[in-house]
C-alpha atoms as a printed R data frame, in Angstrom:
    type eleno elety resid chain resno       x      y       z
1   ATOM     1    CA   UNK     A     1   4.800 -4.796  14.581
2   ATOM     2    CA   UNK     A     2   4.968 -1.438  12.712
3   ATOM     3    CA   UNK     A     3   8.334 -1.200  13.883
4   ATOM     4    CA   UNK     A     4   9.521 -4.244  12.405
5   ATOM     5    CA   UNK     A     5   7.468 -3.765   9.461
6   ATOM     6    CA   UNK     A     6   9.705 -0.577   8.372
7   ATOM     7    CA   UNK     A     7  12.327 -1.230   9.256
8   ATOM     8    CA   UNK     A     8  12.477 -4.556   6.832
9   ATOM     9    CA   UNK     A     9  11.519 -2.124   4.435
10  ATOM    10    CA   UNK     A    10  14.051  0.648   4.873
11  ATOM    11    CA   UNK     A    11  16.383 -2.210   4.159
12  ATOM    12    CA   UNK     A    12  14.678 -3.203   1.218
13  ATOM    13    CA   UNK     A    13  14.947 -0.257  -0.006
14  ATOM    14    CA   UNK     A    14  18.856  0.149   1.049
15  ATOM    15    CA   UNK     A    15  19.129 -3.563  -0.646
16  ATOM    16    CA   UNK     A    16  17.747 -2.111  -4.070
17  ATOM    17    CA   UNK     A    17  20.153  0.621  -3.636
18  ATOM    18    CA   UNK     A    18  22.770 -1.710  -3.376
19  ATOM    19    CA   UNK     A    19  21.991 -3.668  -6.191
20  ATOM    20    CA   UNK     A    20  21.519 -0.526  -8.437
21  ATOM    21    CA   UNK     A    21  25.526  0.141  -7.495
22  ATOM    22    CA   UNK     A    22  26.102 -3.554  -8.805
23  ATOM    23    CA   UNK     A    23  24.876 -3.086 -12.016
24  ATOM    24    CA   UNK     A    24  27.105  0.446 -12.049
25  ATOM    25    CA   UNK     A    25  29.732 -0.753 -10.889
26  ATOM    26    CA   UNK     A    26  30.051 -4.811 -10.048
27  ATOM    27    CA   UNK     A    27  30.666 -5.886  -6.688
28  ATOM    28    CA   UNK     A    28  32.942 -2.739  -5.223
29  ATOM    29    CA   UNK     A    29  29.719 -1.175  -6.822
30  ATOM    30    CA   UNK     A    30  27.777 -2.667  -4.179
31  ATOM    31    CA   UNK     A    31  29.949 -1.978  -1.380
32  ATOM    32    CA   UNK     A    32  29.930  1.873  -2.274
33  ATOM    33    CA   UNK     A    33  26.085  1.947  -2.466
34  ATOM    34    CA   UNK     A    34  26.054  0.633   0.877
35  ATOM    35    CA   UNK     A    35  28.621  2.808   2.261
36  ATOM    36    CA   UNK     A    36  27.083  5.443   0.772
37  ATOM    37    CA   UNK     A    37  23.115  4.520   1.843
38  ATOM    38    CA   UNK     A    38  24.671  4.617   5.548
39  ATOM    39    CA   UNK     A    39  26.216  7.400   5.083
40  ATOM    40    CA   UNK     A    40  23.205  9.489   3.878
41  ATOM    41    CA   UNK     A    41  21.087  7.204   6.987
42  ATOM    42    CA   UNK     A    42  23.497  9.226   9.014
43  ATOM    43    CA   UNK     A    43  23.511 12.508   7.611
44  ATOM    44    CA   UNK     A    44  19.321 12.606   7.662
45  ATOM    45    CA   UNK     A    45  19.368 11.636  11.268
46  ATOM    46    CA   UNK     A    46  21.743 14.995  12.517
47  ATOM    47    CA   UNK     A    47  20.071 16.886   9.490
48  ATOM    48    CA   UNK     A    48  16.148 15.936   8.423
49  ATOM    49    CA   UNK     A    49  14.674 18.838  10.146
50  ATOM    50    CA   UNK     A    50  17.095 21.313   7.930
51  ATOM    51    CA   UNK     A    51  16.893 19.794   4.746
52  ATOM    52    CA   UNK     A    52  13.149 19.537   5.013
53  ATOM    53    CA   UNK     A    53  12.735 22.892   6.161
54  ATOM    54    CA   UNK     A    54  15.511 24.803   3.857
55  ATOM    55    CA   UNK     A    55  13.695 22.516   0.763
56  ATOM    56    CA   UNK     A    56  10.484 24.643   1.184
57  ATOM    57    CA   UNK     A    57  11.994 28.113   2.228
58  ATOM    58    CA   UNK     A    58  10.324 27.825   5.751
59  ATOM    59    CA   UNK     A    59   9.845 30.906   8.099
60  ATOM    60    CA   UNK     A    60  10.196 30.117  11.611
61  ATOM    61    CA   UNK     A    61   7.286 31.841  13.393
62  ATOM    62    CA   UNK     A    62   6.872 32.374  17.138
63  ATOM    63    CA   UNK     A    63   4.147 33.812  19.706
64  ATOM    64    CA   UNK     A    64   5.033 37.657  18.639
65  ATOM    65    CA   UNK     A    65   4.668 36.869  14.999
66  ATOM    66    CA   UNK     A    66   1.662 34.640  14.805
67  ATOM    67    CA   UNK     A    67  -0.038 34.211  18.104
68  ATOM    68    CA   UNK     A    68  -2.756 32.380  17.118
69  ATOM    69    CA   UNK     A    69  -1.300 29.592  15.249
70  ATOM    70    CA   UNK     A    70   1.814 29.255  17.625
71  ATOM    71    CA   UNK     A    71  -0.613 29.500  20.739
72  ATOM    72    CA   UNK     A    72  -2.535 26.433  18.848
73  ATOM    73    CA   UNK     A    73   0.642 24.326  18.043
74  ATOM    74    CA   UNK     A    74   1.586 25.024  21.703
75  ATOM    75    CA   UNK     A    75  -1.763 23.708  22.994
76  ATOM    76    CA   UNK     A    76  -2.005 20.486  20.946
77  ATOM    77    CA   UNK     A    77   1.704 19.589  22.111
78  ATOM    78    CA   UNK     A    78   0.976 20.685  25.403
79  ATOM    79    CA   UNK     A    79  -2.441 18.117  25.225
80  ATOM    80    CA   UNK     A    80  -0.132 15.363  23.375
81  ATOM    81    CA   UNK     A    81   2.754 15.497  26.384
82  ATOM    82    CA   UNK     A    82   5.150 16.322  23.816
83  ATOM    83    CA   UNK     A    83   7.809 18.896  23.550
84  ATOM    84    CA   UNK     A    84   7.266 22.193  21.915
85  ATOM    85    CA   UNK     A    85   8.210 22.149  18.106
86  ATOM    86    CA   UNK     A    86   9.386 24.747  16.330
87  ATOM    87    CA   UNK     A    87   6.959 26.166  14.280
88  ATOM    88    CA   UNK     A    88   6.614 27.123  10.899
89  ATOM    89    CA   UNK     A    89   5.055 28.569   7.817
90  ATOM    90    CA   UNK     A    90   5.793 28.192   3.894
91  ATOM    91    CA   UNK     A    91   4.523 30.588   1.773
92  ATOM    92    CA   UNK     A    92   2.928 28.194  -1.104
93  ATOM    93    CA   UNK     A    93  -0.412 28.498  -2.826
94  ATOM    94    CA   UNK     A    94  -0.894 24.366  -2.256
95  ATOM    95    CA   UNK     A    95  -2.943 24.149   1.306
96  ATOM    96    CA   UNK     A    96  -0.359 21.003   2.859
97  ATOM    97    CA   UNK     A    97   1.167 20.722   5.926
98  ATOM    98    CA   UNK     A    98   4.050 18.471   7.235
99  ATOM    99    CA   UNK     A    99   5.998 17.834  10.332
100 ATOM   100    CA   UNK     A   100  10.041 16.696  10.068
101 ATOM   101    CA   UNK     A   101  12.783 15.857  12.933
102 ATOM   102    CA   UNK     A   102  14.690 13.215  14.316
103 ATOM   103    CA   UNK     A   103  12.736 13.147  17.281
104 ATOM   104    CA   UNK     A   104  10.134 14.868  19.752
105 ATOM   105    CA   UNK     A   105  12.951 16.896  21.169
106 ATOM   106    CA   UNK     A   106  14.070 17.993  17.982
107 ATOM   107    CA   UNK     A   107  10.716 18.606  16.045
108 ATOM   108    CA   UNK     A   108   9.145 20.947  13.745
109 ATOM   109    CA   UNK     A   109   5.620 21.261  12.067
110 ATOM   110    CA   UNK     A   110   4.945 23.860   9.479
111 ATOM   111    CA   UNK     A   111   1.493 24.785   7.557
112 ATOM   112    CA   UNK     A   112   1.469 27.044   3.874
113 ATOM   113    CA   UNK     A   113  -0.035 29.834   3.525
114 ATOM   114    CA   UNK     A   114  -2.844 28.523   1.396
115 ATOM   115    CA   UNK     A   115  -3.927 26.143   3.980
116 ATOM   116    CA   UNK     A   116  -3.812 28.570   6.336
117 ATOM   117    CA   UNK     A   117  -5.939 30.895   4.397
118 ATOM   118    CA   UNK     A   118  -8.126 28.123   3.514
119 ATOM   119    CA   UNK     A   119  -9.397 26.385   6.618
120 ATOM   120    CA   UNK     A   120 -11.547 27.485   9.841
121 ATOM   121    CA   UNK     A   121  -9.659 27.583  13.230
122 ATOM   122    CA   UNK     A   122 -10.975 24.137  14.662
123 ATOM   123    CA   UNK     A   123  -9.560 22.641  10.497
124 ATOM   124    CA   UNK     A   124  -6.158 23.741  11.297
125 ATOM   125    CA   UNK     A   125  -6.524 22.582  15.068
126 ATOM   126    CA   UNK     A   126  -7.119 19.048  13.366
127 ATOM   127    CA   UNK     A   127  -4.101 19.332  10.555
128 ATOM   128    CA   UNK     A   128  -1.330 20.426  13.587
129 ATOM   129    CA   UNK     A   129  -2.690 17.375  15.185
130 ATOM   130    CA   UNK     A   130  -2.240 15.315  12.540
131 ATOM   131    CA   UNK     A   131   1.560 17.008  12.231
132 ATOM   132    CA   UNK     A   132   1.761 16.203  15.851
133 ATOM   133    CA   UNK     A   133   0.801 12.672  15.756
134 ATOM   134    CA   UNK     A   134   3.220 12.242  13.211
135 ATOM   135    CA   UNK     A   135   6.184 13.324  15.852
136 ATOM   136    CA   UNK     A   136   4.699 11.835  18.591
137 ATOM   137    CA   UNK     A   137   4.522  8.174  16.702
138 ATOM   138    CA   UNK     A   138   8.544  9.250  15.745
139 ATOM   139    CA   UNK     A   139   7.258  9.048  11.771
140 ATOM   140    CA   UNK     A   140   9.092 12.125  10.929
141 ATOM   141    CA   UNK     A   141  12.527 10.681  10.846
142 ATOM   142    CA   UNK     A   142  11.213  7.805   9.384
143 ATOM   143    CA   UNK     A   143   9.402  9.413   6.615
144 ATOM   144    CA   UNK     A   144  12.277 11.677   5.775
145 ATOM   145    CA   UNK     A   145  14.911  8.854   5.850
146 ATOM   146    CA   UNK     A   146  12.711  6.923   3.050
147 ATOM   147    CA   UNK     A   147  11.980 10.443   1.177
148 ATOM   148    CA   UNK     A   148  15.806 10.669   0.870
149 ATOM   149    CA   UNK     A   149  16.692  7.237  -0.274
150 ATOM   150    CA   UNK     A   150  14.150  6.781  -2.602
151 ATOM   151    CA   UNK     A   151  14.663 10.023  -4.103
152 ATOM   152    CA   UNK     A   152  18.214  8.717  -4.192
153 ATOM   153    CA   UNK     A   153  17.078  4.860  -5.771
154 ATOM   154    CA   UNK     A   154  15.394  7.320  -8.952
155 ATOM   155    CA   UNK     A   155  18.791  9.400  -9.682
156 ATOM   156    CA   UNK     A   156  20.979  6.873  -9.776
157 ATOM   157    CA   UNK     A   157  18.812  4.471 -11.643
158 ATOM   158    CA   UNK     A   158  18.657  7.360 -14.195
159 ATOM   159    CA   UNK     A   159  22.553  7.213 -14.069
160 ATOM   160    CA   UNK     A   160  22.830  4.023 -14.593
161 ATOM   161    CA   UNK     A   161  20.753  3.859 -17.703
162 ATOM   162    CA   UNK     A   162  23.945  5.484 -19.598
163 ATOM   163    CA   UNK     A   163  26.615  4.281 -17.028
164 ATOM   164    CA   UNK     A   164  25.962  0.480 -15.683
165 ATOM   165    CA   UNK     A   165  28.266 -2.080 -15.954
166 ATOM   166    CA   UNK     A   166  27.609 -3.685 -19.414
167 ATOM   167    CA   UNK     A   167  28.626 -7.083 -18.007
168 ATOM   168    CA   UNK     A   168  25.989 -7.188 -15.912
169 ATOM   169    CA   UNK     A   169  23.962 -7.577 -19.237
170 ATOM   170    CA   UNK     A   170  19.859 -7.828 -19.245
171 ATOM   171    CA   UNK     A   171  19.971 -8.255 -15.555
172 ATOM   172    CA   UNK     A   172  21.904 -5.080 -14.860
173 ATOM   173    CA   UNK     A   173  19.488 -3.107 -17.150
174 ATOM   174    CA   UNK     A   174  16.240 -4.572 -15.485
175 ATOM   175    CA   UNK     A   175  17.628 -3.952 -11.603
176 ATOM   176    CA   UNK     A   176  18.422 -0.066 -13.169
177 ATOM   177    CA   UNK     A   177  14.167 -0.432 -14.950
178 ATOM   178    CA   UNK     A   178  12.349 -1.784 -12.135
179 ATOM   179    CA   UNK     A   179  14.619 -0.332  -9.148
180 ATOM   180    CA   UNK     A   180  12.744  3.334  -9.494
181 ATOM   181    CA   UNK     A   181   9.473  0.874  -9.270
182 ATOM   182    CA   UNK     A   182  10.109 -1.041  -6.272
183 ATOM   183    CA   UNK     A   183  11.189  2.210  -4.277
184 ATOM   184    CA   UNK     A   184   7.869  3.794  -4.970
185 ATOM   185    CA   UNK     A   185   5.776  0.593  -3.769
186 ATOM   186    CA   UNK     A   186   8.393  0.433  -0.704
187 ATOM   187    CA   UNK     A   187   7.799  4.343   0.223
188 ATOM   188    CA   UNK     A   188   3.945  3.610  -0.535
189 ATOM   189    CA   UNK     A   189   3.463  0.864   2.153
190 ATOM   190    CA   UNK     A   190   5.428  2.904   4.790
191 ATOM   191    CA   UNK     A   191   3.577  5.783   4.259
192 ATOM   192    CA   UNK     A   192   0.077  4.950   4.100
193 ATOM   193    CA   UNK     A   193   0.298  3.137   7.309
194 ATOM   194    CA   UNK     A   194   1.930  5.393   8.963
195 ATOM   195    CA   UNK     A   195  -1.095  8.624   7.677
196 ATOM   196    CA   UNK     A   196  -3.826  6.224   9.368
197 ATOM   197    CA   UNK     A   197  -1.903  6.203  12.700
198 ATOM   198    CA   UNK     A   198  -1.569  9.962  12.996
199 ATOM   199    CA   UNK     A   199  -5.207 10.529  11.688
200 ATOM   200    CA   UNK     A   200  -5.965  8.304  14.750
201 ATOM   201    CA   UNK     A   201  -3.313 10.165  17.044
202 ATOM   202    CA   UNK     A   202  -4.871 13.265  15.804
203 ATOM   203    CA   UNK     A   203  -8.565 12.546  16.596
204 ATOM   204    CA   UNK     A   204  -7.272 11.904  20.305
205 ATOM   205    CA   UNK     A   205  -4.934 14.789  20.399
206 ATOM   206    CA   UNK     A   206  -7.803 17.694  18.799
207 ATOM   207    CA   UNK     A   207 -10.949 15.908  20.358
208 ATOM   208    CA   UNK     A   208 -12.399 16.430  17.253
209 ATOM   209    CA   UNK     A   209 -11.897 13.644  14.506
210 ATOM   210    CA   UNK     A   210 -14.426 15.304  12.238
211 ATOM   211    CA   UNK     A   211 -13.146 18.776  11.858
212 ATOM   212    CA   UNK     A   212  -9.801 16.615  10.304
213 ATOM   213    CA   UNK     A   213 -12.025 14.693   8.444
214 ATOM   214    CA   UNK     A   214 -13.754 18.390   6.914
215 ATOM   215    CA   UNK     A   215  -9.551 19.544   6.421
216 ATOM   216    CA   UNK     A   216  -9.287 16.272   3.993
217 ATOM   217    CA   UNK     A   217 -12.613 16.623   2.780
218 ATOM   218    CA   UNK     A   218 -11.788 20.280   1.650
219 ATOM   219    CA   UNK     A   219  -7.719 20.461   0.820
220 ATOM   220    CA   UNK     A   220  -7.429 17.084  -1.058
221 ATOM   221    CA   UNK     A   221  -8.918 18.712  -4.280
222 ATOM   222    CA   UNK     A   222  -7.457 21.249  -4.125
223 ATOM   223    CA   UNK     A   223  -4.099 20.266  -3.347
224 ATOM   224    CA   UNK     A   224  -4.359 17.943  -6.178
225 ATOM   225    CA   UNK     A   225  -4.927 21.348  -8.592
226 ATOM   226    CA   UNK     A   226  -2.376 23.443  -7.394
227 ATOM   227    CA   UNK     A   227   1.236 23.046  -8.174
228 ATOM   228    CA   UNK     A   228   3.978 22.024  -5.658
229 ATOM   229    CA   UNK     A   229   7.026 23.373  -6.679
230 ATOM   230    CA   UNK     A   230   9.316 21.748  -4.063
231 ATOM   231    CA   UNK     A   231   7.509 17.905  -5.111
232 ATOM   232    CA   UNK     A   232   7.847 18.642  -8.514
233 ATOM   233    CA   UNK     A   233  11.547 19.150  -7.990
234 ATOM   234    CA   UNK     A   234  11.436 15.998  -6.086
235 ATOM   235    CA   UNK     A   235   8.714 13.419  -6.241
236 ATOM   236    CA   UNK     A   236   9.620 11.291  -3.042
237 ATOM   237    CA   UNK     A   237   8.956 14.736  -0.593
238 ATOM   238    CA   UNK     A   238   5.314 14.428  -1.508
239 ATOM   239    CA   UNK     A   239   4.951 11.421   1.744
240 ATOM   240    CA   UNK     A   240   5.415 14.687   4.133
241 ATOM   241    CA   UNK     A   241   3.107 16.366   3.772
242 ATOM   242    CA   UNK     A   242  -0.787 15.266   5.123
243 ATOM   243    CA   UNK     A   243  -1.899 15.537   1.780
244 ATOM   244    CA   UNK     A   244  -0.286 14.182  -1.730
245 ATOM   245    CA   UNK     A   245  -0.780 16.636  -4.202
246 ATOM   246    CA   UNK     A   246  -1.126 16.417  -8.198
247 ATOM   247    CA   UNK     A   247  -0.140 12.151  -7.889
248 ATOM   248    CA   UNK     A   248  -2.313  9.960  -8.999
249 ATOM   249    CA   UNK     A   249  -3.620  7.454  -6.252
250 ATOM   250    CA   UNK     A   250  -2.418  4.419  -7.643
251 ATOM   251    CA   UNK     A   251   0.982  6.157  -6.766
252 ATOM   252    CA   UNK     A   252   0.006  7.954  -4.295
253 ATOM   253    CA   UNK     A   253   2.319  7.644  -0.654
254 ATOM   254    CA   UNK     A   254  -1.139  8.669   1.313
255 ATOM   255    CA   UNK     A   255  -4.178  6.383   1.476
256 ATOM   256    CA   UNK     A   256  -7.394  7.245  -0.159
257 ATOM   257    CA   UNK     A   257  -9.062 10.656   1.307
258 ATOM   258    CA   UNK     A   258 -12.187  9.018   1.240
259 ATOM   259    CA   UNK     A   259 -10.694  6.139   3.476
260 ATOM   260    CA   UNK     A   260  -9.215  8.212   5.547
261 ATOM   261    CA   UNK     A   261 -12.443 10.217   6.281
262 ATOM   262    CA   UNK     A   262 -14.309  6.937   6.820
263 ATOM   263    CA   UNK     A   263 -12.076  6.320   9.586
264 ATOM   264    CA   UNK     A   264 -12.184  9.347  11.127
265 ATOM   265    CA   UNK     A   265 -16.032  9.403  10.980
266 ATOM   266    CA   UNK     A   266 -16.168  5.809  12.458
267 ATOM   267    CA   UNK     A   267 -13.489  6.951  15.590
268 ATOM   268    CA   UNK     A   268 -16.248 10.023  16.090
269 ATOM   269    CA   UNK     A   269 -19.285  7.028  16.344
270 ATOM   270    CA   UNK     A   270 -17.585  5.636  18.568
271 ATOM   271    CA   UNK     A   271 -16.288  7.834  20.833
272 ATOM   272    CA   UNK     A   272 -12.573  6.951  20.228
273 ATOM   273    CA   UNK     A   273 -11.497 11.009  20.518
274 ATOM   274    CA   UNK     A   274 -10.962 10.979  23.720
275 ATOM   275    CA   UNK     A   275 -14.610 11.375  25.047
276 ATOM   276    CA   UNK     A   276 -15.263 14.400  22.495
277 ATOM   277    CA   UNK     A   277 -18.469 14.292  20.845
278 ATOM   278    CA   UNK     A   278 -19.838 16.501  17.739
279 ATOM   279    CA   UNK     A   279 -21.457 19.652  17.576
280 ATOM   280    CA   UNK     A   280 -23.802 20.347  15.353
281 ATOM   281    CA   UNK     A   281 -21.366 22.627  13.580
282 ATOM   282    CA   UNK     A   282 -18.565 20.119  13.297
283 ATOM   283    CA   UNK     A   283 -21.422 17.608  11.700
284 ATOM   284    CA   UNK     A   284 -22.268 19.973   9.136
285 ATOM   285    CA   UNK     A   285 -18.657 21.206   8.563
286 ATOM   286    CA   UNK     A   286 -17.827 19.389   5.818
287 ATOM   287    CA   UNK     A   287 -20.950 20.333   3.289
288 ATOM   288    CA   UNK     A   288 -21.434 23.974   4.619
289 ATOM   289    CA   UNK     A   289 -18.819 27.002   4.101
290 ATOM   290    CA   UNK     A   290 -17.229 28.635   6.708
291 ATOM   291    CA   UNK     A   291 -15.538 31.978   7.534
292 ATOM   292    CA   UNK     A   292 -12.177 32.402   6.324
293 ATOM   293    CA   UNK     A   293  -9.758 31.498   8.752
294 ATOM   294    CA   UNK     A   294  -8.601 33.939  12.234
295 ATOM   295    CA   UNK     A   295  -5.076 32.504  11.025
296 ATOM   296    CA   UNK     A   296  -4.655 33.568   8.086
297 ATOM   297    CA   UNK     A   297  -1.343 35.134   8.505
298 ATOM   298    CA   UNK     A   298  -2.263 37.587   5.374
299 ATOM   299    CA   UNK     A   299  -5.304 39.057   6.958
């Protein structure tokens, strides 16, 4: 069902695309758009892990490095039957993380500095996880394909507000208005459901549903506060990462935090992580400090 679910929506939004070259350029308007939409399609699928990665300056890390947070990623893969990703960290004040690639085989997760600075050990266990379930649920192609068209839907809707095809009259000039609209809503639904299946994939993956639910709980604010220079430069990349930051939520690509807590704290009731139940320090992790993180790779 999910499955057919996005995909009617990546070609919803590869239909607005294609309507957006109409008003640009008629008919063989149209034509290019979609020549041009499959062409990108293609390019993202050989390239999503680079563009991703290269777009926030990411530093490959490895078990010399970082031990700690490769041994970690290596665990949770190893406890999710996937492949090893590559792993990765960006050095950005904004705690985020996100996971890219066109499949398990081809995978990478990376964390920022600040989250890694920011979070205890079993906080970041639950973030990778999240990352994880991501690539394990094959999102990250997914998520990366609809970052790139939509981000492509906004720039040439900006074109065409000096360059459409002036016969297409009021209906050219309302496709080029609304077009930038109807992406967003399109990227929203795809990636909000697609943040409650990894929080669920991650609470089975980590054992430990509530020490996500603390992560939220503590980087959502925060996130929200601290600039993102790479989504700033480009609104659609802020669906990667596991939390949006400085969006508001009625535009937001991510469900509500509080939602999302809700549901981890229900899947921790009821035993849906895999047979892990809390400690008493996981059930008090989200109102009392902790110790600054073992990973904090500036230590």
């Amino acid at each position: 069902m999910n499955f057919m679910k996005t995909t009617m929506l990546l070609a919803a939004l590869t239909a607005l695309f294609m309507v957006l070259g109409y008003s640009l350029g008629g008919s063989g308007g149209a034509i290019l758009a979609l020549v041009v939409a499959a062409g990108m399609n293609l390019f993202t699928y050989w390239n999503a892990d680079k563009i991703v990665l290269k777009m926030h300056n990411a530093v490959e890390v490895d078990a010399a490095s970082h031990p700690e947070y490769y041994k970690m990623v290596q665990n949770l893969a190893r406890r999710a039957q996937l492949p090893m990703p590559k792993v990765y960290i960006v050095d950005q004040a904004q705690p985020n993380a996100f996971a890219t690639g066109r499949d398990p085989e081809h995978s990478a997760v990376a964390a920022t500095t600040g989250l890694l600075k920011m979070l205890s050990h079993d906080e970041i266990e639950g973030v990778m996880a999240h990352e994880l379930g991501h690539v394990k649920n094959r999102d990250t192609l997914i998520m990366t394909m609809v970052a790139t068209i939509a981000g492509a839907v906004s720039m040439l809707a900006n074109f065409g507000l000096f360059f459409r095809d002036r016969s297409a009259g009021i209906a050219g000039l309302m496709a080029v208005l609304i077009a930038p609209f109807a992406a967003m809503i399109v990227q929203m639904a795809i990636s909000r459901t697609r943040e409650f299946g990894a929080d669920a994939a991650a609470a089975q993956i980590s054992g430990k549903p509530l020490s996500l639910a603390s992560a939220l709980a503590k980087i959502s604010g925060v996130a929200a506060r601290t600039p993102n220079p790479v989504a700033q430069r480009n609104p659609a990349a802020s669906q990667l990462y596991i939390v949006p930051g400085g969006v508001r939520q009625m535009f937001s690509t991510h469900p509500a935090t509080e939602d999302r807590i809700a549901a981890l704290e229900a899947m921790a009731q009821s035993g849906g992580s895999g047979g892990w139940s809390p400690s008493a320090d996981d059930a008090g992790g989200m109102a009392r400090p902790r110790k600054p993180s073992a990973l904090d790779p500036t230590r």
